[in-house]
MOPAC internal coordinates of N, CA, C and O (Angstrom, degrees):
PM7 1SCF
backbone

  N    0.0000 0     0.00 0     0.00 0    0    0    0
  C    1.4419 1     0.00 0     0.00 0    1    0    0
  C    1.5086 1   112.27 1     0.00 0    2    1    0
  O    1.2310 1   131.59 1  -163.25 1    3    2    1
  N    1.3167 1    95.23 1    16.75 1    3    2    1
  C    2.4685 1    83.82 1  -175.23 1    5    3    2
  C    1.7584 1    80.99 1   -97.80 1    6    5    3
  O    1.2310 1   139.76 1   -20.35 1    7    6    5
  N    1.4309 1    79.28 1   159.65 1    7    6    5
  C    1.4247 1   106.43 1  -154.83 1    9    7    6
  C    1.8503 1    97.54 1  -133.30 1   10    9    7
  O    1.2310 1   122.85 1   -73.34 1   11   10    9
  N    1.7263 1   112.15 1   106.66 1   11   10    9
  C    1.3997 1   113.44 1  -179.22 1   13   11   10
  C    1.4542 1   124.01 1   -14.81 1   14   13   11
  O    1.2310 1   137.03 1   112.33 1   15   14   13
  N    1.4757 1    84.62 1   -67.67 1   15   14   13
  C    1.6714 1   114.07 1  -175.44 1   17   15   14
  C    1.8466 1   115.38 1   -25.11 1   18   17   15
  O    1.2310 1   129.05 1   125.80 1   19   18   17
  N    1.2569 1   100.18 1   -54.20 1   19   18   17
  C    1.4443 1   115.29 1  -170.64 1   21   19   18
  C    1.1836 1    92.92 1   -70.10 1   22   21   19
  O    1.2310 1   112.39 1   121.35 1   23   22   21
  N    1.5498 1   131.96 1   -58.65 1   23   22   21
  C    1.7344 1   115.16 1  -162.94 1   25   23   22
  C    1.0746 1    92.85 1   -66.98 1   26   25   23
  O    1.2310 1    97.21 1   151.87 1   27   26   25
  N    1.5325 1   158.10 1   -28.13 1   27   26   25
  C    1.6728 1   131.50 1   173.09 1   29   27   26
  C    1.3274 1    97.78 1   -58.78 1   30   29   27
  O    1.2310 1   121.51 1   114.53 1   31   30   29
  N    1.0810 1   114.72 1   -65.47 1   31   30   29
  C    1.3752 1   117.06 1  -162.17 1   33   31   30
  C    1.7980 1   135.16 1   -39.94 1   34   33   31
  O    1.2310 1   141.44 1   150.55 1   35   34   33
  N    1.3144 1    75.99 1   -29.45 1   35   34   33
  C    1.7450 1    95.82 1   161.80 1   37   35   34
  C    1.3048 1   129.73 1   -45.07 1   38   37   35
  O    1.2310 1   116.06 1   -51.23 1   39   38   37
  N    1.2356 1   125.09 1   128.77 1   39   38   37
  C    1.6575 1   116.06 1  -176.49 1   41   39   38
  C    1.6081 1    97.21 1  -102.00 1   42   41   39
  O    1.2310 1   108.49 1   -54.55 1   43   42   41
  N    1.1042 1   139.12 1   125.45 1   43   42   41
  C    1.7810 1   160.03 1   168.63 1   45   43   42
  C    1.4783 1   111.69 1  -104.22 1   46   45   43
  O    1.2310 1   120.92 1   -96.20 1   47   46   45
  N    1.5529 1   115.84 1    83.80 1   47   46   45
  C    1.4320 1   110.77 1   151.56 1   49   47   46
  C    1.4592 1   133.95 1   -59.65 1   50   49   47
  O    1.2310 1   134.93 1   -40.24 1   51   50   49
  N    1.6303 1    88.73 1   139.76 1   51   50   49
  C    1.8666 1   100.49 1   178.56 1   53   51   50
  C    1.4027 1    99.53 1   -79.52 1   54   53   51
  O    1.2310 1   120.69 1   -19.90 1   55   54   53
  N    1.5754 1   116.28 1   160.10 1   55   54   53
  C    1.2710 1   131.50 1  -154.84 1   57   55   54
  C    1.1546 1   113.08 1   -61.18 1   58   57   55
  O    1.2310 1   122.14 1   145.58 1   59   58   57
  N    1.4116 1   113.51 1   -34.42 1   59   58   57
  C    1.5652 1   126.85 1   167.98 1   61   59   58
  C    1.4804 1   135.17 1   -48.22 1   62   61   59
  O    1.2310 1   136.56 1   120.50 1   63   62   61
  N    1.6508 1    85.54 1   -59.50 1   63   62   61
  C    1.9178 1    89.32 1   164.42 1   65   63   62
  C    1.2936 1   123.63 1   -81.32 1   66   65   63
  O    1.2310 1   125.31 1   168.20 1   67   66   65
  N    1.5324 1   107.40 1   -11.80 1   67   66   65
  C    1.7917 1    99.80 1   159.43 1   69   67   66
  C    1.0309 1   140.14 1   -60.94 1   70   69   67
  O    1.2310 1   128.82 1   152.48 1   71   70   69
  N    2.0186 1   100.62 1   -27.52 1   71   70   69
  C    1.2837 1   114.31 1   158.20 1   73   71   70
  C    1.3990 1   119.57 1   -43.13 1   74   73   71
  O    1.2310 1   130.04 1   102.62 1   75   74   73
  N    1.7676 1    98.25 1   -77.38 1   75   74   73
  C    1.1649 1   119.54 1   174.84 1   77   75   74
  C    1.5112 1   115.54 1   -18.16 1   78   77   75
  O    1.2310 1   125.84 1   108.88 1   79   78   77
  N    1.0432 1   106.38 1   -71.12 1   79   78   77
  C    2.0511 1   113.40 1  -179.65 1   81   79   78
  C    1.4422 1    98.84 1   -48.19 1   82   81   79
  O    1.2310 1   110.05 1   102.44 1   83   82   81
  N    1.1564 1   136.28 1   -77.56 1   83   82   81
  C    1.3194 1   154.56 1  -170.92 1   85   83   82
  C    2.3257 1   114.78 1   -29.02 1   86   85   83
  O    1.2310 1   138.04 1   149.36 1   87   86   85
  N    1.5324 1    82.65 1   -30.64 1   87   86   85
  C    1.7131 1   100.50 1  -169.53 1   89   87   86
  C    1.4935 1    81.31 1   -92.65 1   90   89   87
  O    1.2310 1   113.52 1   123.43 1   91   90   89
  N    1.5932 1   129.87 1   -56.57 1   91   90   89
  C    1.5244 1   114.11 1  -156.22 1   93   91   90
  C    1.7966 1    96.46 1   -84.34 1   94   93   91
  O    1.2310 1   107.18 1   135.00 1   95   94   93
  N    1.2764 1   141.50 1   -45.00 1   95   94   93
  C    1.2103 1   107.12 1   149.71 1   97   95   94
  C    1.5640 1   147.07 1   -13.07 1   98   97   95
  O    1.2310 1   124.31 1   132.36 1   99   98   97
  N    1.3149 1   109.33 1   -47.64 1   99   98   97
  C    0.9068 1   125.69 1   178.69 1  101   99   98
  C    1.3175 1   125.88 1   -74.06 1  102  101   99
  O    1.2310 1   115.07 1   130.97 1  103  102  101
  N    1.5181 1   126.95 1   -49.03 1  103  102  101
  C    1.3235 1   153.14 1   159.88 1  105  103  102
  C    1.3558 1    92.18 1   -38.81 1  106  105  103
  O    1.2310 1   116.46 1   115.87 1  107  106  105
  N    1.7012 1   124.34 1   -64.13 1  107  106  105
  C    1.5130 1   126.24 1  -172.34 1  109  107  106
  C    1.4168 1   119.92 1   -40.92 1  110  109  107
  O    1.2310 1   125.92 1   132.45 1  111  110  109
  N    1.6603 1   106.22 1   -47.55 1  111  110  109
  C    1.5093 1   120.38 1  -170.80 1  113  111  110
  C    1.6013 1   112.14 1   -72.45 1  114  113  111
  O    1.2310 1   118.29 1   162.00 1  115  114  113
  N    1.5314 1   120.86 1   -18.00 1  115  114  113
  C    1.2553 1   141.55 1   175.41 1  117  115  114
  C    1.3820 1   109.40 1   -86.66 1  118  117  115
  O    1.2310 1   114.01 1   142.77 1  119  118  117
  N    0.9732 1   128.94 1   -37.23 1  119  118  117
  C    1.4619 1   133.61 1   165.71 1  121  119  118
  C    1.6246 1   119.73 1   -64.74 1  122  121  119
  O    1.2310 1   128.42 1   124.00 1  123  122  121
  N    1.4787 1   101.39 1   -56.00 1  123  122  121
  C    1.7261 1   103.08 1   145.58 1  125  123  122
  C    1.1843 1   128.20 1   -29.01 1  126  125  123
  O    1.2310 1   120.67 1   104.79 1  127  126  125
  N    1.3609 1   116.33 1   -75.21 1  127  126  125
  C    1.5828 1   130.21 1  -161.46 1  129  127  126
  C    1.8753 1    99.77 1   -70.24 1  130  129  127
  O    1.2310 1   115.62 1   155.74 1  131  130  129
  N    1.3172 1   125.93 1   -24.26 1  131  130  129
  C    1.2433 1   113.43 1  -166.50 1  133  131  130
  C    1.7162 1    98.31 1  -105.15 1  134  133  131
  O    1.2310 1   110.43 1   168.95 1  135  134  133
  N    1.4244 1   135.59 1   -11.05 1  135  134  133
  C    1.4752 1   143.14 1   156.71 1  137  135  134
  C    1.5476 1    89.27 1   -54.36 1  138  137  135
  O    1.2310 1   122.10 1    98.93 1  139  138  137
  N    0.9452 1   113.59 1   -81.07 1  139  138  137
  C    1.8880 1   117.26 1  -173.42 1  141  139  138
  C    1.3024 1   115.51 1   -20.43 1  142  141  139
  O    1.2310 1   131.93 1   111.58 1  143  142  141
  N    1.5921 1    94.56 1   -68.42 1  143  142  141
  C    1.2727 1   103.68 1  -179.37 1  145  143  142
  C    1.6522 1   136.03 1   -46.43 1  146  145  143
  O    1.2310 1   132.15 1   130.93 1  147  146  145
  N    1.8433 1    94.14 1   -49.07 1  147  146  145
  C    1.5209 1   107.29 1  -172.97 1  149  147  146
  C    1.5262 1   117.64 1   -91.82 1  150  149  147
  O    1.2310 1   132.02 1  -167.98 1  151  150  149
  N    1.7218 1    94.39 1    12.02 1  151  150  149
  C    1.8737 1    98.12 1   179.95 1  153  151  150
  C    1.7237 1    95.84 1   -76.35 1  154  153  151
  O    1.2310 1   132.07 1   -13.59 1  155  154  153
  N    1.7456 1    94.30 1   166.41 1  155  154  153
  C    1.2349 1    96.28 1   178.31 1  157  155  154
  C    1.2677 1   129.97 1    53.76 1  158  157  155
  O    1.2310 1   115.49 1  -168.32 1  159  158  157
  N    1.7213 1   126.17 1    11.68 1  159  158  157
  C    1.8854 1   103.53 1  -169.73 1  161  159  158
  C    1.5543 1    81.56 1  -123.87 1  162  161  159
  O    1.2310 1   108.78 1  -152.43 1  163  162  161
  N    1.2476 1   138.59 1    27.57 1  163  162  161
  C    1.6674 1   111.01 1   158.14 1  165  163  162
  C    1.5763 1   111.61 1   -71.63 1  166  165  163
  O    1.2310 1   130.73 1   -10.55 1  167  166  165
  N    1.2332 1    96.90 1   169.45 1  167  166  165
  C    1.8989 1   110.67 1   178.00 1  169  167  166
  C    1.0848 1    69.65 1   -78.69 1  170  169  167
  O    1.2310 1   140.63 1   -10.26 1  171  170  169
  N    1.9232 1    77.58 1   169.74 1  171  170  169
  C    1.4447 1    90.15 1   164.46 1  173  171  170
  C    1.8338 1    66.40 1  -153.04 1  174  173  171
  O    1.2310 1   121.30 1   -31.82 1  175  174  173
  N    1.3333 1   115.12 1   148.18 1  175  174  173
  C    1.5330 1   136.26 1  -159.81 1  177  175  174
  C    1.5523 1   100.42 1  -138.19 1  178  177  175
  O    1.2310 1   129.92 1   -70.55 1  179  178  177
  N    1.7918 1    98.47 1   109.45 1  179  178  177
  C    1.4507 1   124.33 1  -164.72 1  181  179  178
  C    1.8161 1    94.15 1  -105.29 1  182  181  179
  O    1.2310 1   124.01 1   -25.69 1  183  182  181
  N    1.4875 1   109.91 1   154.31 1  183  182  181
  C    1.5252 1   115.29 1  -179.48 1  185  183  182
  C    1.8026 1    91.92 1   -96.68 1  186  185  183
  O    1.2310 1   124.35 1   -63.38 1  187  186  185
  N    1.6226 1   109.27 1   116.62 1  187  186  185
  C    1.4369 1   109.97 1   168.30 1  189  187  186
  C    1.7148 1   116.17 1   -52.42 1  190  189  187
  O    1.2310 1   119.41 1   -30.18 1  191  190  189
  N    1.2329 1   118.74 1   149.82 1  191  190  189
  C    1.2419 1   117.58 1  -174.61 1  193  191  190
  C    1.8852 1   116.67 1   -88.11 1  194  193  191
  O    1.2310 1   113.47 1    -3.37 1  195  194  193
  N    1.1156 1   129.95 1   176.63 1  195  194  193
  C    1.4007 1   118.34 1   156.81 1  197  195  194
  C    1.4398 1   111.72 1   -43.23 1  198  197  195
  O    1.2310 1   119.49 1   -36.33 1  199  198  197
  N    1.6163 1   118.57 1   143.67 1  199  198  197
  C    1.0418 1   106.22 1   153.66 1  201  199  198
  C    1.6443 1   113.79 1   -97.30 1  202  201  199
  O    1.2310 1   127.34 1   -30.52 1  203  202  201
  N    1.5634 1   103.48 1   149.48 1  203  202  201
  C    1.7039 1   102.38 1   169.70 1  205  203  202
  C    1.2387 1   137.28 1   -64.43 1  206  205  203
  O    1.2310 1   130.19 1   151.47 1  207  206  205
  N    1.5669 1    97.95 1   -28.53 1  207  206  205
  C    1.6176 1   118.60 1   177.57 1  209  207  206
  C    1.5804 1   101.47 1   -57.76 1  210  209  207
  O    1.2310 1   125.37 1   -24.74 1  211  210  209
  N    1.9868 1   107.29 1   155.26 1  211  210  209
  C    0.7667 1   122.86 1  -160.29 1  213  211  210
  C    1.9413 1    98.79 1   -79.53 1  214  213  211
  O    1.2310 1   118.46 1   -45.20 1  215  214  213
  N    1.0355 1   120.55 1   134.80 1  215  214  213
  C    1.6966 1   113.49 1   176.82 1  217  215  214
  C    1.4160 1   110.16 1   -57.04 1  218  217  215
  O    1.2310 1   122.68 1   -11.79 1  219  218  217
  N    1.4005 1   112.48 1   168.21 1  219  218  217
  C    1.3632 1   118.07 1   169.11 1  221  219  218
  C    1.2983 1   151.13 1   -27.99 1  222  221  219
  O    1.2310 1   136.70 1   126.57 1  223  222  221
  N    1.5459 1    85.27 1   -53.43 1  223  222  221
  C    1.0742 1    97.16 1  -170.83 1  225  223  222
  C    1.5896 1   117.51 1   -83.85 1  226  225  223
  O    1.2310 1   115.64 1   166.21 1  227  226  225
  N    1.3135 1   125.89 1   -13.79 1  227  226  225
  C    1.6006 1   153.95 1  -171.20 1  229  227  226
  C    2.1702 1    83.07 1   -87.41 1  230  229  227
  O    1.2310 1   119.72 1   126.65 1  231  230  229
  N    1.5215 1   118.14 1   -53.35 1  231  230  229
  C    1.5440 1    78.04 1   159.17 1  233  231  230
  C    1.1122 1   159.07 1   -79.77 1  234  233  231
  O    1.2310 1   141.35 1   167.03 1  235  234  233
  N    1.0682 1    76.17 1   -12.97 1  235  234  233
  C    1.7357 1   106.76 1   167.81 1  237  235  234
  C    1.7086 1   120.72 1   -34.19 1  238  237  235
  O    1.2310 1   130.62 1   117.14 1  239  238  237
  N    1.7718 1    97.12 1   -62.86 1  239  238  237
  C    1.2401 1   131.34 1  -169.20 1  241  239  238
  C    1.8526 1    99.95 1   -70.86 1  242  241  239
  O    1.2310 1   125.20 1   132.94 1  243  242  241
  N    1.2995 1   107.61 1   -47.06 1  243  242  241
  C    1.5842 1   109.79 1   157.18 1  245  243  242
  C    1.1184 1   133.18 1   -26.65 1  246  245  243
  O    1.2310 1   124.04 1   114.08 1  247  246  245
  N    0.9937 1   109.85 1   -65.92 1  247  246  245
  C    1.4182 1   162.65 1  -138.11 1  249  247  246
  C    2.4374 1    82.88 1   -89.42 1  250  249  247
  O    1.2310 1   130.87 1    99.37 1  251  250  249
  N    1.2260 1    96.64 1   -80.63 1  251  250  249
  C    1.3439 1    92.94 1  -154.21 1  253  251  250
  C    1.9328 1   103.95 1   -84.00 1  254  253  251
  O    1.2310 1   124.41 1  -155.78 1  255  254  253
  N    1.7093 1   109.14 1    24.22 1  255  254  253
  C    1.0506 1   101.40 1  -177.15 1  257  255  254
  C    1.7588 1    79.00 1  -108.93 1  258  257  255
  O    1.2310 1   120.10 1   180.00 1  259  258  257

């Protein structure tokens, strides 16, 4: 059942551009894996609010009465 047609039809890389494919594949899957990775991880830098607690120095004054 093989059929000429198809073995022309076949595309056969030389050793070179197999490389070639093989490195930009590769580069691709690295570009992948490091999008994944580096989504989502910036800071993000919030203004702390008042605190309610009494300051220091008010325990202080607590403190040494």
């Amino acid at each position: 059942m093989s059929d000429s047609r198809l073995d022309r039809q076949r595309f056969v890389a030389d050793s070179q551009k197999g490389d070639e494919i093989a490195s930009n594949a590769l580069g691709a899957k690295l570009e992948r894996a490091l999008g994944r990775r580096m989504s989502g991880q910036d800071a993000v830098f919030t203004r702390r609010s008042p605190s309610r607690s009494p300051k220091l120095s008010e325990k202080m004054e607590v403190i040494a009465a």
